[in-house]
C-alpha positions in Angstrom: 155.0 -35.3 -171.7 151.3 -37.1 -172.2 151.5 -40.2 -174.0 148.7 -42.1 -175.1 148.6 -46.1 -174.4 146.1 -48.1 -176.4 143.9 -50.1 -174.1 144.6 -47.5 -171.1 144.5 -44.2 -169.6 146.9 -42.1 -170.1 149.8 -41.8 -168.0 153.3 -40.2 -168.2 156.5 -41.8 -169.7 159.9 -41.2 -170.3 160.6 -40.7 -174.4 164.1 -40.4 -175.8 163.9 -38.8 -179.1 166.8 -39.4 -181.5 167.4 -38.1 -185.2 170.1 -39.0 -187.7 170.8 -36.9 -190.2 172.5 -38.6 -193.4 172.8 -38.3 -197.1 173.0 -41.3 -199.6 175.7 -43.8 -199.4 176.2 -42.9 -195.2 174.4 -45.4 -194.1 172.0 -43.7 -192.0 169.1 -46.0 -192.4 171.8 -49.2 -191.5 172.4 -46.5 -188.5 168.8 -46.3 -187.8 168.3 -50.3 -188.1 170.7 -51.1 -185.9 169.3 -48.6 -183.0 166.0 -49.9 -183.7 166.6 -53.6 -183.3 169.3 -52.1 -179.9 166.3 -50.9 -178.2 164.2 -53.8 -179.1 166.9 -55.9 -177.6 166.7 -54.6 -174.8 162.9 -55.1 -174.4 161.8 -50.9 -175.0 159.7 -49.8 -177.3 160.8 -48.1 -180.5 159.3 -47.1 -183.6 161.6 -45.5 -186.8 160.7 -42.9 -189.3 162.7 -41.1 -192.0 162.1 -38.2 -194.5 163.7 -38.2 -197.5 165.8 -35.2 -198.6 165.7 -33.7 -202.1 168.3 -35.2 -203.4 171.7 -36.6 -203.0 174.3 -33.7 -201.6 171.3 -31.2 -201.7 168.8 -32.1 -199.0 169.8 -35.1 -196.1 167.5 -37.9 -194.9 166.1 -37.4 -191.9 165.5 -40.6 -189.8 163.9 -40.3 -186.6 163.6 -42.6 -183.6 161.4 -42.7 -180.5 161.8 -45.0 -177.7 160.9 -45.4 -174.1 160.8 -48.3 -171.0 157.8 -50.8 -171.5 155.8 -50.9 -168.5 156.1 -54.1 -166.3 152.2 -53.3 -165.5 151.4 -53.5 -168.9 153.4 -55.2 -170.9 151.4 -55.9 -174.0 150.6 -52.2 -174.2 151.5 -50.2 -177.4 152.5 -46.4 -177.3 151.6 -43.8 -179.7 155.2 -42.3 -181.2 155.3 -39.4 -183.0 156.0 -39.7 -186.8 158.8 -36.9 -187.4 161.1 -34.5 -184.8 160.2 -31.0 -184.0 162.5 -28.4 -183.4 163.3 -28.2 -179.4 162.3 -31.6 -178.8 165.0 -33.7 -179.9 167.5 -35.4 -177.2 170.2 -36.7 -179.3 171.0 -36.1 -182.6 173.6 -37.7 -185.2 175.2 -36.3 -188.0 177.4 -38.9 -190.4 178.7 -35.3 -191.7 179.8 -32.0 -190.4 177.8 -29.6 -192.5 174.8 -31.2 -192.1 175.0 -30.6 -188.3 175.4 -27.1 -189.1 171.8 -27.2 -191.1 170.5 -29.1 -187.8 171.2 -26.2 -185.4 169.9 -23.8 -188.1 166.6 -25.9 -188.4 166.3 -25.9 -184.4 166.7 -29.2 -183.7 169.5 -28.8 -181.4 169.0 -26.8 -178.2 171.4 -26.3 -175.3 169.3 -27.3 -172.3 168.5 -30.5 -174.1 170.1 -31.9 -176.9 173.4 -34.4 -177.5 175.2 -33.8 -180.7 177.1 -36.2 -182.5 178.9 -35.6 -186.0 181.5 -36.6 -187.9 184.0 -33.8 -188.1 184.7 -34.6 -191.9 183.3 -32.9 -194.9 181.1 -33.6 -198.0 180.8 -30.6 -200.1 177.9 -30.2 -200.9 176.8 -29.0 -204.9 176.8 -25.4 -203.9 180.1 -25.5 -202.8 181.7 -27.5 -206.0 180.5 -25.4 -208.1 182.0 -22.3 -207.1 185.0 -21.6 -209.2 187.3 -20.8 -206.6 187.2 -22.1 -202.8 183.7 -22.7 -202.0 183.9 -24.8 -199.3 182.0 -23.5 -195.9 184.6 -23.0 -193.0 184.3 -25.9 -190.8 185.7 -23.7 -187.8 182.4 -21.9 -187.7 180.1 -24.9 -187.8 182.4 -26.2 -185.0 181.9 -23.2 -183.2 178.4 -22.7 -183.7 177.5 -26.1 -183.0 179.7 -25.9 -179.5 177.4 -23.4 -178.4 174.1 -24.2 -179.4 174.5 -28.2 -177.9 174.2 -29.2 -174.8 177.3 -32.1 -175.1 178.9 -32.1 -178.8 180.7 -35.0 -179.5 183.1 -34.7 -182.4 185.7 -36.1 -184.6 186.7 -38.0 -188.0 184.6 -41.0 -188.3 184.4 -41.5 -191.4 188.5 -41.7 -191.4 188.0 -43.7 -188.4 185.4 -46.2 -190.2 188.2 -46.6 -193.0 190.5 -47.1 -190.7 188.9 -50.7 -190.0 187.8 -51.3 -193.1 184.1 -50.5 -192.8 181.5 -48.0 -193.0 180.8 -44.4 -190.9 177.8 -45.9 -189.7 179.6 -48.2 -187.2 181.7 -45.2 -186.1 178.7 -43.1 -185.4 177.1 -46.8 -183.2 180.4 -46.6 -181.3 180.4 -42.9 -180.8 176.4 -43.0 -179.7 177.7 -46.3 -177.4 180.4 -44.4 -176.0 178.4 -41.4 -175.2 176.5 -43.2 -172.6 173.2 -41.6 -173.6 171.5 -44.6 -173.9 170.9 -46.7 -171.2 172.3 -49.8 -172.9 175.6 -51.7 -172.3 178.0 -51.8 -174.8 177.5 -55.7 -175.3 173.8 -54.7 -176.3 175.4 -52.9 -178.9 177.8 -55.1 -180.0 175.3 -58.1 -180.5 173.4 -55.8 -182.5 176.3 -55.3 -185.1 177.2 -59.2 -184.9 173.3 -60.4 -185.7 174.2 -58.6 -189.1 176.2 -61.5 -189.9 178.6 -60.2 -193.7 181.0 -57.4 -192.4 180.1 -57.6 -188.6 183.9 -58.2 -187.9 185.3 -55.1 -189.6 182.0 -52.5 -188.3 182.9 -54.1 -184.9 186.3 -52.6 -185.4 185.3 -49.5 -186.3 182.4 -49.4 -183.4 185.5 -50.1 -181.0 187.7 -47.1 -182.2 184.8 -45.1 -182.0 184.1 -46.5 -178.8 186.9 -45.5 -177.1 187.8 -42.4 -178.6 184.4 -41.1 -177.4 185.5 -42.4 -173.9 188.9 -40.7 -173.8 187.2 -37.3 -174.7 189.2 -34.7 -177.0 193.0 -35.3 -177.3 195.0 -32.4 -175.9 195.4 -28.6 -178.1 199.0 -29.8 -178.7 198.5 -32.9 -180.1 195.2 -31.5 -182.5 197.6 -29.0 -183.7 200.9 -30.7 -184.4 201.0 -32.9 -187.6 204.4 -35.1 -188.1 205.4 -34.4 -191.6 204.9 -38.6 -193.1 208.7 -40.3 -193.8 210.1 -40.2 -196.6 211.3 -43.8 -198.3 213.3 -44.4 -201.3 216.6 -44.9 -202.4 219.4 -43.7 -200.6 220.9 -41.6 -203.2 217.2 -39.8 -203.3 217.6 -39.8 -199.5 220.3 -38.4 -199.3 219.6 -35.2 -201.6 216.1 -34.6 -200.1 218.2 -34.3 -196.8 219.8 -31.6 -198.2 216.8 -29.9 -199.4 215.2 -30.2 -196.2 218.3 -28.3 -194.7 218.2 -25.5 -196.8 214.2 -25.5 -196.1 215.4 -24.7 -192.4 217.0 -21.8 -193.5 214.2 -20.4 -194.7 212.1 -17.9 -192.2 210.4 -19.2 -189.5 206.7 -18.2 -190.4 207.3 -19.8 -194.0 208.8 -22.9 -193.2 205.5 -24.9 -192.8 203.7 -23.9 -195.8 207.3 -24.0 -198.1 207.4 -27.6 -196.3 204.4 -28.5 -197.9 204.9 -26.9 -201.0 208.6 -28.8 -201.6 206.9 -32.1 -200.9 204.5 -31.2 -203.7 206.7 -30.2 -206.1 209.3 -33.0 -205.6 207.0 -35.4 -205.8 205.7 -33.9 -209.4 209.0 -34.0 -210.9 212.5 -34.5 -209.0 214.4 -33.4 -206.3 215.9 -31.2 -208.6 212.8 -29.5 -209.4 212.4 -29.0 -205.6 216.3 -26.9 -205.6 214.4 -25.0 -208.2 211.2 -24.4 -206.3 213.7 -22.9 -202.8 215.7 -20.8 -205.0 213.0 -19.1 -206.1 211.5 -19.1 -202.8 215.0 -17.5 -201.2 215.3 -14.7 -203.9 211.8 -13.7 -202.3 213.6 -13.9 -198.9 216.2 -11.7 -199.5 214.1 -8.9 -200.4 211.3 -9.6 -197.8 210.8 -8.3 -194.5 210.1 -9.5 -190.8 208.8 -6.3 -190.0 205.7 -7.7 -192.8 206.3 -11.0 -191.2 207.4 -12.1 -194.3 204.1 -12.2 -195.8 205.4 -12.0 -199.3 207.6 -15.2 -199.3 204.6 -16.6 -197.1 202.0 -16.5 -200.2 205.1 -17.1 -202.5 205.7 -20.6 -200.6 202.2 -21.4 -201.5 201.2 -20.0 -205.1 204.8 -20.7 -206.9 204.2 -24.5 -205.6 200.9 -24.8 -207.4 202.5 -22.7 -210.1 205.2 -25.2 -210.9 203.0 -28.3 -210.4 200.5 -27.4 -213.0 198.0 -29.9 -214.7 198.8 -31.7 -217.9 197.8 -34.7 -219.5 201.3 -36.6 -217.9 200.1 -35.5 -214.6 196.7 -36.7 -215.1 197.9 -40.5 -216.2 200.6 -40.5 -213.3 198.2 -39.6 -210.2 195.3 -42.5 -212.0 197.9 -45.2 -212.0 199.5 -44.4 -208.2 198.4 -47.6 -206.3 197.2 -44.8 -203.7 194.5 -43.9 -205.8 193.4 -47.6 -206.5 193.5 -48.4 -202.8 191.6 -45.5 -202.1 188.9 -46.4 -205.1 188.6 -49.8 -203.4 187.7 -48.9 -199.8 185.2 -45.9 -201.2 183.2 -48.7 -203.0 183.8 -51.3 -200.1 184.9 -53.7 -202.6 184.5 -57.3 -201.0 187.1 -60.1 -201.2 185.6 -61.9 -203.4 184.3 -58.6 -206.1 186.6 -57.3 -209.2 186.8 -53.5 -209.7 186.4 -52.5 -213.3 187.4 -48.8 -213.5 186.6 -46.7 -216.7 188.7 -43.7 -216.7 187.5 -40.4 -219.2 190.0 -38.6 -221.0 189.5 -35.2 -223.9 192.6 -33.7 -224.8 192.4 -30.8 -227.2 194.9 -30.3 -229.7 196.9 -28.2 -227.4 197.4 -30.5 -225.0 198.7 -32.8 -227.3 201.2 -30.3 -228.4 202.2 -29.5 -225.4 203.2 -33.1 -224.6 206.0 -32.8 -227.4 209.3 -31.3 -227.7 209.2 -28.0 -227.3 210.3 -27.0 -230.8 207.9 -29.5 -232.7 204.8 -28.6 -230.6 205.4 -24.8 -230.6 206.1 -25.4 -234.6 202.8 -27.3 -235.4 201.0 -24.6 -233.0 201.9 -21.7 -235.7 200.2 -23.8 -237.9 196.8 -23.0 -237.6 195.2 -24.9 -240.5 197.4 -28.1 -239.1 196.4 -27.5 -235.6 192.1 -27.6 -237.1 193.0 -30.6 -239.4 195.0 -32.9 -236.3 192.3 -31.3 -234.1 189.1 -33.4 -235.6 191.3 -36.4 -234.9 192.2 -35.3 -231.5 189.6 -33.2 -229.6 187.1 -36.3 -228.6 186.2 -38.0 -225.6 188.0 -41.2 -224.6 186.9 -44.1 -222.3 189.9 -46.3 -220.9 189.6 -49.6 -219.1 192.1 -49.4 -216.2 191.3 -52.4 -214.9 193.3 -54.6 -217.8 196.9 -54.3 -219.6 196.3 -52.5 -222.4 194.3 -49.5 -220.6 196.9 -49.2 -217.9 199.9 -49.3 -219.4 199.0 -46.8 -221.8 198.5 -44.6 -219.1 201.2 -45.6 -217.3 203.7 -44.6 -220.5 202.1 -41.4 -220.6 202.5 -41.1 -216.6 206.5 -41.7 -216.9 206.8 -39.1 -219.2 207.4 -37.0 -216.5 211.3 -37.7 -216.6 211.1 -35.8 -219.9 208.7 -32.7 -218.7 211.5 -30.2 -219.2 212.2 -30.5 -222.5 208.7 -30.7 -223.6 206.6 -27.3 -224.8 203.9 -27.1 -221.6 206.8 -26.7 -219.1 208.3 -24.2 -221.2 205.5 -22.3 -221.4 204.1 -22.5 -218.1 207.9 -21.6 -216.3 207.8 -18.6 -218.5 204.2 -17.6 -217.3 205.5 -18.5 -213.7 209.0 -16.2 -214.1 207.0 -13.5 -215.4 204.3 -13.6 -212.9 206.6 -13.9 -209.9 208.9 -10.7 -211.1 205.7 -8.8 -211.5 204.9 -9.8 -207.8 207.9 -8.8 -206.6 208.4 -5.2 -208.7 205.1 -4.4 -207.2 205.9 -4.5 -203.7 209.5 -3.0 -203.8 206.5 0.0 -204.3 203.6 -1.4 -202.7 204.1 -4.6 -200.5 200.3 -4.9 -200.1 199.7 -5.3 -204.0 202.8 -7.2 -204.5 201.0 -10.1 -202.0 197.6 -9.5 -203.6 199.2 -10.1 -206.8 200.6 -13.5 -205.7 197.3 -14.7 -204.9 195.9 -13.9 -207.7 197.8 -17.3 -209.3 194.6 -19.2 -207.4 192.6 -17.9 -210.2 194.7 -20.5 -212.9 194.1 -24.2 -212.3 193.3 -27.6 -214.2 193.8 -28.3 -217.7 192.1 -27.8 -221.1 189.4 -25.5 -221.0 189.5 -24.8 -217.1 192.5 -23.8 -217.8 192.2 -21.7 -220.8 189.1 -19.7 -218.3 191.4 -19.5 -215.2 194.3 -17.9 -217.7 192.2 -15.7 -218.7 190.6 -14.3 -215.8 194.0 -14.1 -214.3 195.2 -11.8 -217.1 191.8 -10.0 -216.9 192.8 -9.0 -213.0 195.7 -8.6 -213.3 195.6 -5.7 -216.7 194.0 -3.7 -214.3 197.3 -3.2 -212.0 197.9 -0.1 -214.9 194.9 1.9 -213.4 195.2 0.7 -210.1 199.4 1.9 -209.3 199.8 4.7 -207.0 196.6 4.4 -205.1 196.3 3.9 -201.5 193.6 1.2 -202.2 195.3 -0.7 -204.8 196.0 -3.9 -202.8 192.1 -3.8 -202.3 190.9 -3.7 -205.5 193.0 -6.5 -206.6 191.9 -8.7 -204.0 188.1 -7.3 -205.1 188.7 -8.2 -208.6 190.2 -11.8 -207.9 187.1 -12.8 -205.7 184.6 -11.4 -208.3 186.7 -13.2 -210.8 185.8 -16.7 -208.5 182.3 -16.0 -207.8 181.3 -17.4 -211.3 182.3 -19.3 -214.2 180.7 -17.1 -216.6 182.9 -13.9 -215.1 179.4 -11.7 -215.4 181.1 -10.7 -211.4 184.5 -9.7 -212.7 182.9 -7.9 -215.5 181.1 -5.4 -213.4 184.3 -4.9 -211.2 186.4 -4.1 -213.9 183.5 -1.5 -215.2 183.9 -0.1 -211.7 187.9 0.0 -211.9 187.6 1.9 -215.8 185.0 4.5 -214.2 186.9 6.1 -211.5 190.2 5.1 -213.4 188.7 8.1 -216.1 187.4 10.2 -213.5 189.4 13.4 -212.6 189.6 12.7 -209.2 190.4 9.0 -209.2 187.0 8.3 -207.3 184.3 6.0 -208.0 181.6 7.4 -210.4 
């Protein structure tokens, strides 16, 4: 490459072109500072950039770095950098997220003869993704994939994790993983006096620039150990010891290929409720056994492990209040805002219950008795159905919410879990009277419980659409393609909040239902 020197000819030199791609709050311009002020360090010339992105979560900063040796002939001469990367000229480049190293190799800027990628293997989603009704999220196993190929090293793994870890930010993860790498021909003291000359927090992004460090030096851990995931301990009393052993032992005797997921589903539904709850969640689980099949490799108890678990732990106002009082979440509020020793968090939490959900929080009787009272349910409603701000951070505001939170001793006599284990019976011997004739449709019709979710209004929508889907099964029975069009129907149903999708599936599913022939018109 040419490169022009002011007060000389020109002559050839040896650039390294570096690009970090970051959205805000990632700390891709402390990245880019510290990199800057590494090469000047160690006496090379360096000039920064960046281009800002749209917006946060919709478009990533793009900072851009060019450095190269100073010539001992011509020391006082000053190079001519370019201002911006170009796609197939670009040596390393880091990504504080993994999406955004997927839009990198789209946009050409990493090439296989040539380019170094390094990215966090966590995600963002992004604002296309939330606002998808159902799963949205891209699959990560793609972008891993992709990214494999089109680099020539790709460097990856959980910084931002890592960062926490120490108590600091991804942006000394991603120093320690660049450090590590050994693609810049500094030592790993240059870089380390870089991160101590910032002085406030050097200690804890020295940490994190070590765990990067090294985990960049001992290269990717072995298949085994990516794949296996020790299920955390359980603490508490020994009485509540003692009958989660058991339930663990009847959890062994469930099928081999649904033991993980019903694993995950009994720790989810015990720690909603009670142990109890959790006997209730297996038994349910082992009536789908008994009529299952290993010949479908039990496929039906499979999704059943799954969708009955997010069926019983359903979404209420006593839910909401317990999970924003865990000290979990406030430790995990405090490291996301990097709250310093000597700062107080305030935290404002929003609440709008309807009427509904108000009922719901009563005995069953009295709630269901002032719900068939429509003119009371309007009058308590103008009361009731407003939004609320409550302080967390004093008495008052948290132990309100924390009374609400322990209501959860009482869920089963109140109306909501009457309701909902109804809905949850009805749904599950639907399920299974379906595939004693179809097993295909009997699975599909388990999945479609992904369609309910939330509380309130999402809720309401999700019920709906679920109904919606499922009122087709009437046309649908007896045809080879039944199982299909379920499935069809529940992802139109997720492709919009509006259900303008599901609409014009169902439209589909009524023409061919009134056709003579049972085909599409």
């Amino acid at each position: 490459m040419r490169l022009g020197l002011a007060g000389g000819a020109d002559t050839t030199r040896a650039i390294i072109k570096l690009a970090v791609l970051a959205v805000g709050g990632q700390g891709g311009g402390v990245l880019t500072n510290w990199i800057t002020d590494l090469a000047q360090r160690c006496g090379w010339h360096v000039q920064s950039t960046s281009v800002a992105g749209v917006a946060q979560r919709t478009g990533a900063t793009i900072y851009y770095v060019e450095m190269m040796r100073k010539d001992p002939a011509r020391p006082e001469a000053s190079p001519v950098l370019a201002l911006s990367p170009a796609p197939g000229d670009v040596d390393i480049l880091i990504s504080a997220e993994l999406a955004e190293a997927g839009r990198a190799v789209l946009r050409g800027f990493v090439t296989q003869d040539r380019t170094t990628l390094i990215a966090s293997s966590h995600r963002m989603l992004a604002v296309s993704e939330k606002i998808v009704p159902g799963d949205g999220r891209a699959d990560s196993e793609i972008v891993l994939k992709r990214a494999e190929e089109a680099a020539r090293r790709f460097i990856h793994f959980d910084m931002e994790s890592m960062a926490r870890q120490a108590g600091s930010v991804i942006s000394a993860s991603l120093f320690g993983a660049l450090a590590g790498s050994g693609e810049l021909p500094f030592p790993r003291e240059a870089f380390e006096a870089t991160i101590s000359s910032g002085g406030r927090g050097a200690k804890a992004s020295l940490a994190a620039f070590a765990l990067a460090y090294d985990r960049t030096l001992a290269g990717p851990p072995p298949e085994a150990e990516r794949t296996s995931r020790a299920a955390p301990a359980v603490a508490g009393p020994a009485g509540l010891r003692d009958k989660w052993a058991a339930l663990e032992h009847r959890l062994d005797q469930l099928p081999e290929p649904v033991r993980e997921m019903a694993g995950h589903g009994l720790r989810k539904v015990v720690d909603f409720l009670d142990p109890a709850y959790g006997a209730e969640y297996l038994d349910r689980l082992e009536a789908v056994a008994k009529v299952d099949s290993s010949a479908q490799s039990y496929a039906l108890t499979r999704e059943a492990a799954k969708y009955v678990a997010n069926a019983m732990v359903y979404d209420d106002i006593i839910r909401v209040a317990d999970l924003k009082t865990r000290s979990s979440r406030a430790e995990r509020v405090r490291r996301e805002v990097h709250l310093g020793e000597d700062q107080t968090l305030m935290t404002t939490e929003y609440f709008h219950p309807r009427m509904e959900e108000i009922c719901g929080t009563l005995p069953a009787r009295l709630g269901a008795a002032i719900e068939a009272r429509p003119g009371l349910m309007k009058g308590l409603n103008r009361f009731v159905d407003r939004g609320r701000r409550i302080r967390t951070d004093g008495m008052l505001g948290f132990g309100m919410l924390w009374l609400v939170g322990g209501m959860r001793r009482w869920r089963r006599a109140l109306l909501r879990h009457r309701v909902e284990t109804a809905h949850l019976q009805a749904w599950l011997d639907l399920a299974l009277s379906e595939a004693m004739a179809d097993y295909e449709l009997g699975v599909e019709v388990l999945k479609c419980r992904r369609l309910i979710k939330g509380y309130a209004d999402t809720h309401v929508r999700g019920q709906s659409k679920f109904d919606r889907v499922l009122g087709c099964l009437r046309m649908l029975r007896g045809r080879d393609d039944a199982a299909a069009w379920i499935a069809r129907l529940r992802e139109a149903a997720l492709k919009d909040a509006e259900g303008a999708a599901l609409d014009g599936a169902i439209m589909t599913v009524r023409s061919f239902a009134e056709t003579p022939n049972g085909k599409a018109a």
